[in-house]
Backbone as XML, in Angstrom:
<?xml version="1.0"?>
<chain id="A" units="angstrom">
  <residue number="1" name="UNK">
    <atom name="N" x="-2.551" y="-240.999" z="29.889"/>
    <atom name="CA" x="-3.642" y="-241.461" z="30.718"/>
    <atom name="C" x="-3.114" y="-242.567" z="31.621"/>
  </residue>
  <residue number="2" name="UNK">
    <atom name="N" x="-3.623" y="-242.444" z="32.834"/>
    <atom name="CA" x="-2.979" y="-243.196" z="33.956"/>
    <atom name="C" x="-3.449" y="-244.492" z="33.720"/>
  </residue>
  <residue number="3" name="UNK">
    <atom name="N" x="-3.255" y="-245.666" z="34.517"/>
    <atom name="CA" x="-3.485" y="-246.501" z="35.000"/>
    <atom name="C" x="-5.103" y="-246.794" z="35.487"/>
  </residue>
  <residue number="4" name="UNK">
    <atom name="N" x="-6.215" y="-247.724" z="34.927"/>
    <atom name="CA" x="-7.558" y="-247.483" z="35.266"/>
    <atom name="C" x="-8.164" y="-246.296" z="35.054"/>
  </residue>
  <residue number="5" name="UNK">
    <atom name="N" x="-7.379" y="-245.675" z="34.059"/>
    <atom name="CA" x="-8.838" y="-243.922" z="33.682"/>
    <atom name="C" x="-8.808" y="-244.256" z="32.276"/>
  </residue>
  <residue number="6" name="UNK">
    <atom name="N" x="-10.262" y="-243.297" z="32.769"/>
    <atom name="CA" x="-10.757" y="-243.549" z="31.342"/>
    <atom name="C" x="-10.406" y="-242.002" z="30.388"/>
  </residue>
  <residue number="7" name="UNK">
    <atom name="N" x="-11.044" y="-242.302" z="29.465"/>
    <atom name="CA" x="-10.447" y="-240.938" z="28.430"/>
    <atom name="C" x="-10.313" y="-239.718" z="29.231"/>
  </residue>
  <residue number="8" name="UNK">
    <atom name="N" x="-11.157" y="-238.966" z="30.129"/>
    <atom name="CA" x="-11.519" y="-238.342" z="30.576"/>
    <atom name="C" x="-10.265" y="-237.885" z="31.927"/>
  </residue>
  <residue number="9" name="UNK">
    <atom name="N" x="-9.860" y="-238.914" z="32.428"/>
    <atom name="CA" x="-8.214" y="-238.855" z="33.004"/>
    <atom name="C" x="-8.562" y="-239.445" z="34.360"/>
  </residue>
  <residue number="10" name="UNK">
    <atom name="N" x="-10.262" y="-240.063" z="34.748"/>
    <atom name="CA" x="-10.494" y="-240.370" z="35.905"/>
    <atom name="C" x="-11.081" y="-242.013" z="36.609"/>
  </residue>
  <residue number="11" name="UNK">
    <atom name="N" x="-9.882" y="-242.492" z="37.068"/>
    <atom name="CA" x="-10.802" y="-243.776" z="37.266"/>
    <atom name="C" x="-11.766" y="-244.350" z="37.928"/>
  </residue>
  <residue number="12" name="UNK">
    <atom name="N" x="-12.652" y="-245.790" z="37.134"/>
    <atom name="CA" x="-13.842" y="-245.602" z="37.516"/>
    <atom name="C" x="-14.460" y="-245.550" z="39.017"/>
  </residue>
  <residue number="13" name="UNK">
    <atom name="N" x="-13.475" y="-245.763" z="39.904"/>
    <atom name="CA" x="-13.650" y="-245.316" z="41.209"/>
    <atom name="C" x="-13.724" y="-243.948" z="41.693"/>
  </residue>
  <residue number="14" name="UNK">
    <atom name="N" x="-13.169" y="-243.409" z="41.214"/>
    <atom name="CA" x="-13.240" y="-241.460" z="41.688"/>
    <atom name="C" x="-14.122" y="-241.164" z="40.664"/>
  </residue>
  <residue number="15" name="UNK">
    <atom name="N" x="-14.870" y="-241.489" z="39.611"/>
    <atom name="CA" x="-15.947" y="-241.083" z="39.103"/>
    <atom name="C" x="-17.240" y="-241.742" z="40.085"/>
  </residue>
  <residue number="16" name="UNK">
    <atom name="N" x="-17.492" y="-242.902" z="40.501"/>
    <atom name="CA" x="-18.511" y="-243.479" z="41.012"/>
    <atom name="C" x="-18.219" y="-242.316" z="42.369"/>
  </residue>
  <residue number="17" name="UNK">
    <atom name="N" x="-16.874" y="-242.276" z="42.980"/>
    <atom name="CA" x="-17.136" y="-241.298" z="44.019"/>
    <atom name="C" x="-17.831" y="-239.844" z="44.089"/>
  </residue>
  <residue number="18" name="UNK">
    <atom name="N" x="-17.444" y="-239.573" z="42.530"/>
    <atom name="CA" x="-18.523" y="-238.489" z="42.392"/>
    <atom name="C" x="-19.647" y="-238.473" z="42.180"/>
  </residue>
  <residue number="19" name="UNK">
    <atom name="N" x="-20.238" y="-239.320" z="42.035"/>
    <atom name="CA" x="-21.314" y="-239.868" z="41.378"/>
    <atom name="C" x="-22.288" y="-239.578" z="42.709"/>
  </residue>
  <residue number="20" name="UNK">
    <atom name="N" x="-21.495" y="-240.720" z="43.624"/>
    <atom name="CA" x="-22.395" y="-240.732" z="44.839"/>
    <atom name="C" x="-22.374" y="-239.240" z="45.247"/>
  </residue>
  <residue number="21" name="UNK">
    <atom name="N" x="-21.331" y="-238.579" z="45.249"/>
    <atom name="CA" x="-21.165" y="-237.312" z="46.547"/>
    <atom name="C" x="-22.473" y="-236.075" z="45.770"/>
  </residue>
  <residue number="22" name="UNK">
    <atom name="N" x="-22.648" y="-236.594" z="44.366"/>
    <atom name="CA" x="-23.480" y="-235.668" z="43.892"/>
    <atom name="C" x="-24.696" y="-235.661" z="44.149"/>
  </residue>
  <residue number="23" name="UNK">
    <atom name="N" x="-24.882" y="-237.002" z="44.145"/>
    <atom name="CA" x="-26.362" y="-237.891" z="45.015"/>
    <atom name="C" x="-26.282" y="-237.336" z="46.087"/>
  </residue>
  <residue number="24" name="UNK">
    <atom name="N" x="-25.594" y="-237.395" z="47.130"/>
    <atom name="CA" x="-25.477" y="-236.682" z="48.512"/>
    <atom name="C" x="-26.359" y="-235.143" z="48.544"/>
  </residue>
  <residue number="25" name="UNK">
    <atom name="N" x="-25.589" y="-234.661" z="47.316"/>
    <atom name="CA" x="-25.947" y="-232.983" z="47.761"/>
    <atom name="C" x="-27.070" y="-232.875" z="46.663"/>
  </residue>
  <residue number="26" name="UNK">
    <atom name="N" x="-27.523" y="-233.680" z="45.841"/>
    <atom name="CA" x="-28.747" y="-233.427" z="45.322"/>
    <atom name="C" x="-30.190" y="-233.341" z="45.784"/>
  </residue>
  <residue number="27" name="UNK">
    <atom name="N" x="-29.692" y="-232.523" z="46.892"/>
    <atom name="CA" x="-31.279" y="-232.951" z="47.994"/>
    <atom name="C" x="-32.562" y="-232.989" z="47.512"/>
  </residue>
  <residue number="28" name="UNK">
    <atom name="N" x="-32.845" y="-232.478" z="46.416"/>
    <atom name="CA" x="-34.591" y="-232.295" z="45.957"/>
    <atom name="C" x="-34.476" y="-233.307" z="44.632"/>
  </residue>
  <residue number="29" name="UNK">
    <atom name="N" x="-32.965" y="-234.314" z="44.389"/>
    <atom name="CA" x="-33.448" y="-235.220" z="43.472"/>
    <atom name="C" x="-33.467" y="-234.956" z="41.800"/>
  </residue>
  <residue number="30" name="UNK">
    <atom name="N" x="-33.280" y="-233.689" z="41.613"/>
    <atom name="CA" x="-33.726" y="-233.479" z="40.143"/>
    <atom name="C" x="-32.640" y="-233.335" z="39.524"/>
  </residue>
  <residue number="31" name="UNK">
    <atom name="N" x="-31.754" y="-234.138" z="39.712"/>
    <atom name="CA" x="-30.242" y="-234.184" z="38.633"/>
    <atom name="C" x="-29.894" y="-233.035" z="38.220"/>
  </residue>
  <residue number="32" name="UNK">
    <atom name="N" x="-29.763" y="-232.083" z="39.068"/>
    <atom name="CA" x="-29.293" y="-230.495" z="38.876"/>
    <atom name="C" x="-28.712" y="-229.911" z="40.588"/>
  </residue>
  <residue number="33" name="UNK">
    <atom name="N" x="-27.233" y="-229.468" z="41.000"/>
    <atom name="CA" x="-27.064" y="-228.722" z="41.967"/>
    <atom name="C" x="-27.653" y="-227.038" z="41.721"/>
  </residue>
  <residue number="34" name="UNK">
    <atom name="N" x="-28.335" y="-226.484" z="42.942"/>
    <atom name="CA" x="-28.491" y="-225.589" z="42.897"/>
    <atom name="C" x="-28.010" y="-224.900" z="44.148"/>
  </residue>
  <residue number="35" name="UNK">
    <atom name="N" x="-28.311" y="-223.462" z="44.451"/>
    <atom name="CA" x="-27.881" y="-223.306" z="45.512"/>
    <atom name="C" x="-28.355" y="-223.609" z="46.820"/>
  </residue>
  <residue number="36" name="UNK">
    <atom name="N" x="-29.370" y="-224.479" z="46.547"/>
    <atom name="CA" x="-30.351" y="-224.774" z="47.766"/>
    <atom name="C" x="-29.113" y="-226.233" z="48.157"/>
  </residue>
  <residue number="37" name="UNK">
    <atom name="N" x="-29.383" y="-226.824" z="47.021"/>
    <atom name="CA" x="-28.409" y="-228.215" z="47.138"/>
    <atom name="C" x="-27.200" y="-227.893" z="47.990"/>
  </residue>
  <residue number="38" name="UNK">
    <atom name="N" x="-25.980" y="-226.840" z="47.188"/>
    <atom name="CA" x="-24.838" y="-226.784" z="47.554"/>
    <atom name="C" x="-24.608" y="-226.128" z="48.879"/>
  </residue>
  <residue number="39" name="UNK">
    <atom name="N" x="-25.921" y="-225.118" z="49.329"/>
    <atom name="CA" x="-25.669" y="-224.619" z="50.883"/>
    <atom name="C" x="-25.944" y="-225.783" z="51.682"/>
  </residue>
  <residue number="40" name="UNK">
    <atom name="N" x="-26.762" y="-226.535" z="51.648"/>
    <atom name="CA" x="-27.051" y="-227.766" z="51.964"/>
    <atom name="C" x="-25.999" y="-228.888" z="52.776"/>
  </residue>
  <residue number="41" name="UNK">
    <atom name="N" x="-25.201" y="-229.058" z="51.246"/>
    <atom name="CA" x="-23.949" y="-229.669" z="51.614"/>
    <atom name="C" x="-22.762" y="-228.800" z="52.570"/>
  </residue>
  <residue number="42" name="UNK">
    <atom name="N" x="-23.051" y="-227.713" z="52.388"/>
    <atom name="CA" x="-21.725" y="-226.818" z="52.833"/>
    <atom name="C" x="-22.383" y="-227.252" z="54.457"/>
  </residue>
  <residue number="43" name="UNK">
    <atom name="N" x="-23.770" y="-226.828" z="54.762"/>
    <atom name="CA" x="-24.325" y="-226.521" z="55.980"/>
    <atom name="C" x="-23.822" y="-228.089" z="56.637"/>
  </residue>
  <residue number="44" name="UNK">
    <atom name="N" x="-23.620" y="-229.418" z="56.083"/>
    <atom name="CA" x="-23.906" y="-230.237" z="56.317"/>
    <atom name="C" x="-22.591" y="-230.736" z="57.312"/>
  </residue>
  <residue number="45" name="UNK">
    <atom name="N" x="-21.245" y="-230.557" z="56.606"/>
    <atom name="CA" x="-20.034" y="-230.008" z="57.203"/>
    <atom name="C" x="-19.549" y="-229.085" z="57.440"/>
  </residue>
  <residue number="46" name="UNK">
    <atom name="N" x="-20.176" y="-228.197" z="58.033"/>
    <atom name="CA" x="-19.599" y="-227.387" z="58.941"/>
    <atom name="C" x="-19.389" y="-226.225" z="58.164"/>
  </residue>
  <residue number="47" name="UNK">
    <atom name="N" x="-20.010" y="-225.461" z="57.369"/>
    <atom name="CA" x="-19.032" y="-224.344" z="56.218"/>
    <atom name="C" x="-20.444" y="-223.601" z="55.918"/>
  </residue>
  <residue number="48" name="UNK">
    <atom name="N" x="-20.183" y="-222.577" z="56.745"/>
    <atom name="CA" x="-21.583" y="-221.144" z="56.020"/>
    <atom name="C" x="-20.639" y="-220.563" z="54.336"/>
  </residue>
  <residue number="49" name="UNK">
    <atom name="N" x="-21.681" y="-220.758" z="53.509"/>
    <atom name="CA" x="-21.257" y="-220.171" z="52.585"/>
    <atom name="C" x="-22.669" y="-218.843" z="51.917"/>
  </residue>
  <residue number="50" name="UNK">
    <atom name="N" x="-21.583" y="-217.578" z="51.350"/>
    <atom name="CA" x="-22.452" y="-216.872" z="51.341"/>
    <atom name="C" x="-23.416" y="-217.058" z="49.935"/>
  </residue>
  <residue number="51" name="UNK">
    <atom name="N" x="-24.082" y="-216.164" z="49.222"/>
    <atom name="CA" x="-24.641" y="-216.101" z="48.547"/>
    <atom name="C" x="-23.603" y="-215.733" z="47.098"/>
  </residue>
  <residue number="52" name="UNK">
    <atom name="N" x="-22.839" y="-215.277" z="47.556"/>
    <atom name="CA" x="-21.612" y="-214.958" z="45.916"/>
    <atom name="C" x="-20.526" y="-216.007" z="45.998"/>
  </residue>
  <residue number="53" name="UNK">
    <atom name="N" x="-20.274" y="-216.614" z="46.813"/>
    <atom name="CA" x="-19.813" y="-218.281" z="46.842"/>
    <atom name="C" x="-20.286" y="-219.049" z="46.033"/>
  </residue>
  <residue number="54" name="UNK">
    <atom name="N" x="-21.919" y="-218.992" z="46.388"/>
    <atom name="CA" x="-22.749" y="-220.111" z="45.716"/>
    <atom name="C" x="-22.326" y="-219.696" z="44.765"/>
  </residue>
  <residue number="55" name="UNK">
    <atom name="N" x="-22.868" y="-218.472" z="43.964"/>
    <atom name="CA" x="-23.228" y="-218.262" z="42.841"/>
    <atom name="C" x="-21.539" y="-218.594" z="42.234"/>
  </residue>
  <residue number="56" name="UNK">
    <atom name="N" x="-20.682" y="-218.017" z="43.028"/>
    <atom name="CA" x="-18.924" y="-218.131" z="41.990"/>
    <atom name="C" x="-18.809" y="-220.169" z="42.271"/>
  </residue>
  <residue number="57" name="UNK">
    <atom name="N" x="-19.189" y="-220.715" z="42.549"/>
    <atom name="CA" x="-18.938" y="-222.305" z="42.283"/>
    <atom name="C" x="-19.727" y="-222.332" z="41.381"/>
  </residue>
  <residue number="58" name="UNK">
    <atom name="N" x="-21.116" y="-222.070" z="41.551"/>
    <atom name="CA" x="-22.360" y="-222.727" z="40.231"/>
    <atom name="C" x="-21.720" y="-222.120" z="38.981"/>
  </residue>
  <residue number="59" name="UNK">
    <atom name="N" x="-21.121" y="-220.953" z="38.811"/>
    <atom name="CA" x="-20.436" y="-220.047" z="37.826"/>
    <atom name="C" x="-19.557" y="-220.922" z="37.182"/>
  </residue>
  <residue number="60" name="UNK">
    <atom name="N" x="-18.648" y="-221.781" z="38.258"/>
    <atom name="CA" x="-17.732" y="-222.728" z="37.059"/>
    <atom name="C" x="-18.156" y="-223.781" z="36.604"/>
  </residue>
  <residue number="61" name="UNK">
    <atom name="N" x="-19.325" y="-223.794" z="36.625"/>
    <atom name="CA" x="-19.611" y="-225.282" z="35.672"/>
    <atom name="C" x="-19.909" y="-224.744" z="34.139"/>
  </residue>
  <residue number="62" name="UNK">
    <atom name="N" x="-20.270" y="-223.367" z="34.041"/>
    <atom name="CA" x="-20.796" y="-223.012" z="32.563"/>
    <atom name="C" x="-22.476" y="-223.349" z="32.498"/>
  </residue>
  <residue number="63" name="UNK">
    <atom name="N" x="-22.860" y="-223.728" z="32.761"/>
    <atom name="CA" x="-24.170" y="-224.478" z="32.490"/>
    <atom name="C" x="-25.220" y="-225.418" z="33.506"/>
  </residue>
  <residue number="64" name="UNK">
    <atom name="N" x="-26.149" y="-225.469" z="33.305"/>
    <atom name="CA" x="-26.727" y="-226.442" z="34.552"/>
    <atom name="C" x="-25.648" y="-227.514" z="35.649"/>
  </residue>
  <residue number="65" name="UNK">
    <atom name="N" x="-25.619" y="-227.030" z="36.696"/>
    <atom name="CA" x="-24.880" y="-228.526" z="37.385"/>
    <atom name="C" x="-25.365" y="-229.548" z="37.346"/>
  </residue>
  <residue number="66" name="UNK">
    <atom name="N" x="-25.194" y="-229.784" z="36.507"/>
    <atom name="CA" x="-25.624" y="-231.793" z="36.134"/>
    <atom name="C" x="-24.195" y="-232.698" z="36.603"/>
  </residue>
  <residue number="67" name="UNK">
    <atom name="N" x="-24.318" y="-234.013" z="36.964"/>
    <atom name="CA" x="-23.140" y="-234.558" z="37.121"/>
    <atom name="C" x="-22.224" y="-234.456" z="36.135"/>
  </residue>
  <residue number="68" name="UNK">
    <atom name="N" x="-22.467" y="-234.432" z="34.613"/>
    <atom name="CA" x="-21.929" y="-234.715" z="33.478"/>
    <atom name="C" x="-21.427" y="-233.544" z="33.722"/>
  </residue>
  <residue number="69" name="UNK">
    <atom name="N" x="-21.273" y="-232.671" z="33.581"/>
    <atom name="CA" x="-21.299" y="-230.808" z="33.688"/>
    <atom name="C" x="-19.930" y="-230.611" z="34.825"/>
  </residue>
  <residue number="70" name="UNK">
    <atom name="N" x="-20.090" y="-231.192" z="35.997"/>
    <atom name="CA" x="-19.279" y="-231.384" z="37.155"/>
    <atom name="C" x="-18.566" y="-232.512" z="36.569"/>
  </residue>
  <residue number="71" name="UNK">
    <atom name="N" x="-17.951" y="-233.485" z="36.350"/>
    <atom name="CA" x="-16.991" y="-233.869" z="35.935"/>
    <atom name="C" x="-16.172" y="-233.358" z="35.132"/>
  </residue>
  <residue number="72" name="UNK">
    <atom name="N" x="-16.629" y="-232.891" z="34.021"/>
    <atom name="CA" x="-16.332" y="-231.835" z="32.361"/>
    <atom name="C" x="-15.628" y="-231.019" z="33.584"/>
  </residue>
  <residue number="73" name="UNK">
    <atom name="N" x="-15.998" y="-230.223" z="34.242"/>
    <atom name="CA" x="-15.466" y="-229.001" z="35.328"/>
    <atom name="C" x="-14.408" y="-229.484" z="35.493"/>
  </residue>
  <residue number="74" name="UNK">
    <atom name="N" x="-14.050" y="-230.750" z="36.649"/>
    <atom name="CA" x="-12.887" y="-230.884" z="37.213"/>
    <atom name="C" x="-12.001" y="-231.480" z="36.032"/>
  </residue>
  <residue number="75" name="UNK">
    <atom name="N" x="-12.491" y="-231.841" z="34.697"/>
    <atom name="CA" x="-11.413" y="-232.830" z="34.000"/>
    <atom name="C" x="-10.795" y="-231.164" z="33.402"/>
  </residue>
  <residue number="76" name="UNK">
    <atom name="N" x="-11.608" y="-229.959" z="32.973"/>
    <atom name="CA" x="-10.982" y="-228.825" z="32.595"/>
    <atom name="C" x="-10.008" y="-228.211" z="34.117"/>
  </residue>
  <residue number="77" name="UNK">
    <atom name="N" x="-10.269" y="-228.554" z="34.786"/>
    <atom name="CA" x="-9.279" y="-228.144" z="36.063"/>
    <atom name="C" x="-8.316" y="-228.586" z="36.115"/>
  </residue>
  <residue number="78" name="UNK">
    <atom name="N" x="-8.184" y="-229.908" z="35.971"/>
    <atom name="CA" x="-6.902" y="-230.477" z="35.994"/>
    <atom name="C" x="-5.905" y="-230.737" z="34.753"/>
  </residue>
  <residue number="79" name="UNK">
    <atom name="N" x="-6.874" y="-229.818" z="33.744"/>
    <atom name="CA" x="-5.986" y="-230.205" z="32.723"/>
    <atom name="C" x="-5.216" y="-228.953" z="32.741"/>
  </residue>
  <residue number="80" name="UNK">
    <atom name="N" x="-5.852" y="-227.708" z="33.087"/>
    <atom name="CA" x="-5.263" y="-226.388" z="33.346"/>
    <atom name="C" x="-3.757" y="-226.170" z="34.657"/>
  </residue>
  <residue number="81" name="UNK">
    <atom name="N" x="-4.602" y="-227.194" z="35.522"/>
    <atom name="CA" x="-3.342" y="-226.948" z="36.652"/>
    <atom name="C" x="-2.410" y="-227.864" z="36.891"/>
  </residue>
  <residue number="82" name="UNK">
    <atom name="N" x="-2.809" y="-229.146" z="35.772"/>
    <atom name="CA" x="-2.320" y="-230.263" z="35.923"/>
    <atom name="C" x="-1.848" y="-230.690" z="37.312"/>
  </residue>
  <residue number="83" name="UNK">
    <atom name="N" x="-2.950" y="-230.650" z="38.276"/>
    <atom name="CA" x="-2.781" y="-231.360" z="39.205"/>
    <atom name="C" x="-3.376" y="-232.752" z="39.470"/>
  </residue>
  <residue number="84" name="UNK">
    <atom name="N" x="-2.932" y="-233.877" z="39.732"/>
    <atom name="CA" x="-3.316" y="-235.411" z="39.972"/>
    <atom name="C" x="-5.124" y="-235.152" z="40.498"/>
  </residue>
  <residue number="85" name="UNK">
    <atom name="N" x="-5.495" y="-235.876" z="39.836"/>
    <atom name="CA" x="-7.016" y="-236.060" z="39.921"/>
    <atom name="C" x="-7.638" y="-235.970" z="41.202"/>
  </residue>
  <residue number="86" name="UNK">
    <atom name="N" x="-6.897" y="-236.772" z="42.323"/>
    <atom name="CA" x="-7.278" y="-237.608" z="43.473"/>
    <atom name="C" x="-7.165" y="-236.446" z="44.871"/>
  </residue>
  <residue number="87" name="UNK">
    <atom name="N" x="-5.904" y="-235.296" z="44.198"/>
    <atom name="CA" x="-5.555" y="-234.223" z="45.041"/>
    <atom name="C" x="-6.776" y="-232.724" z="44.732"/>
  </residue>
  <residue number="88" name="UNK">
    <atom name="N" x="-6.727" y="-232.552" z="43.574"/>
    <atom name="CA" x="-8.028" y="-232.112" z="42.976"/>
    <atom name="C" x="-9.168" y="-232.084" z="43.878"/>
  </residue>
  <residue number="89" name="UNK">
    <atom name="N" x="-9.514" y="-232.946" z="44.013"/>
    <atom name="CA" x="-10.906" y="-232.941" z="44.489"/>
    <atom name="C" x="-11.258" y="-234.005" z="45.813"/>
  </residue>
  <residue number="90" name="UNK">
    <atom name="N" x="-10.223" y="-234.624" z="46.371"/>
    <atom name="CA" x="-10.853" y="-235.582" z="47.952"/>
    <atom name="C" x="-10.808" y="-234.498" z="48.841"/>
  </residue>
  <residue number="91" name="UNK">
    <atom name="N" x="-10.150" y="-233.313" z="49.137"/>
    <atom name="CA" x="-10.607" y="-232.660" z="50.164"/>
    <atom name="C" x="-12.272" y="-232.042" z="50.245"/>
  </residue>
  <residue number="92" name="UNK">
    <atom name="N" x="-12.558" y="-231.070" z="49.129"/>
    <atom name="CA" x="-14.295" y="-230.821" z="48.846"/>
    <atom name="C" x="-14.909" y="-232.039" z="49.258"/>
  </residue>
  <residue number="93" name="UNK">
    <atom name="N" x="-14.814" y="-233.422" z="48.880"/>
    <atom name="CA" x="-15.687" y="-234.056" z="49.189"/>
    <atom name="C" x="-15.240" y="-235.517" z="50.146"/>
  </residue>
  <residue number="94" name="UNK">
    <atom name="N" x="-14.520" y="-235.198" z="50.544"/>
    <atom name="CA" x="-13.986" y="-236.115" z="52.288"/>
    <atom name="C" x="-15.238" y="-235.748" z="53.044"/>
  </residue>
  <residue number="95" name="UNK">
    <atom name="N" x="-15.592" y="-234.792" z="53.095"/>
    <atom name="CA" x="-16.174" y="-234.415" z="54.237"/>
    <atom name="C" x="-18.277" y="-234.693" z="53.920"/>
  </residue>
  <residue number="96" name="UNK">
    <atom name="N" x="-18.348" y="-234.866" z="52.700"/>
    <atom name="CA" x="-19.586" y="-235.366" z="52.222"/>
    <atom name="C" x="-19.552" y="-236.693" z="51.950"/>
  </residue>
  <residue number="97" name="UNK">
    <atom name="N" x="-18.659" y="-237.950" z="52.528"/>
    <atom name="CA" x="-18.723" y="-238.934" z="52.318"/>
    <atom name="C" x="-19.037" y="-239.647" z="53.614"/>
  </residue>
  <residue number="98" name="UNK">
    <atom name="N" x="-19.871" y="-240.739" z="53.973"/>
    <atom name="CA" x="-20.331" y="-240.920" z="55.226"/>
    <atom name="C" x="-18.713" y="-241.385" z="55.800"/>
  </residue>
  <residue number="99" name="UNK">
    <atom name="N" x="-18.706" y="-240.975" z="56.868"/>
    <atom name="CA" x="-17.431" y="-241.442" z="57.718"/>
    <atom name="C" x="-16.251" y="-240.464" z="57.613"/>
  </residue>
  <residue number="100" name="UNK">
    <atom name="N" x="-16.318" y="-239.171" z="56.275"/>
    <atom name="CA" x="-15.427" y="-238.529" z="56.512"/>
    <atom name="C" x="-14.227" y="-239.007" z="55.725"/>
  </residue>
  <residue number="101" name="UNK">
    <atom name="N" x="-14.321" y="-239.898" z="54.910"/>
    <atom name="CA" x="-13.022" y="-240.440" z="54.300"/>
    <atom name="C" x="-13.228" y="-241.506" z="53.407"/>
  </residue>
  <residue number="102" name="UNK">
    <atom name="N" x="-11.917" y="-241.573" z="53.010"/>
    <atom name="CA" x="-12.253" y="-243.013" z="51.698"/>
    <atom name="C" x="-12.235" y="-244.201" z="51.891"/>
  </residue>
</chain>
């Protein structure tokens, strides 16, 4: 475990970043992405996504998209491809952060 992460392999800054970006695309508020949410976000930067998109992202969480659910996701991603946390996942959400960047 790196430097500032917690068990989970992520520190508490790229978790709060997810935190917020989930807030972002949670448009109706109810601590669940759906596909209303995630076309939402896609529509928001620039990206038509179809209807078997949605459904193959909502597909890898296993279970309701809850934030808890979406973290569990990427910490099983990176433990599979062992790729660095930070490479993982700032491109998906660069573009849902106000300004485009970190």
């Amino acid at each position: 475990m790196g430097k500032g992460q917690n068990e989970g392999g992520f520190s508490e800054d790229q978790l709060q970043m997810y935190k917020d970006c989930f807030k972002l695309m949670d448009i109706n508020k109810d601590g669940q992405l759906d596909k209303n949410d995630l076309r939402g976000a896609f529509d928001n930067v620039g990206v038509l996504m179809s209807e078997g998109e949605l459904d193959g992202l909502l597909g890898e969480i296993g279970g309701a998209c809850t934030y808890d659910n979406m973290v569990k996701m990427f910490q099983e991603k990176m433990a599979v491809i062992g790729n660095d946390s930070d490479d993982l996942n700032r491109p998906g959400f660069q573009g849902l952060r106000p300004g485009g960047q970190d």
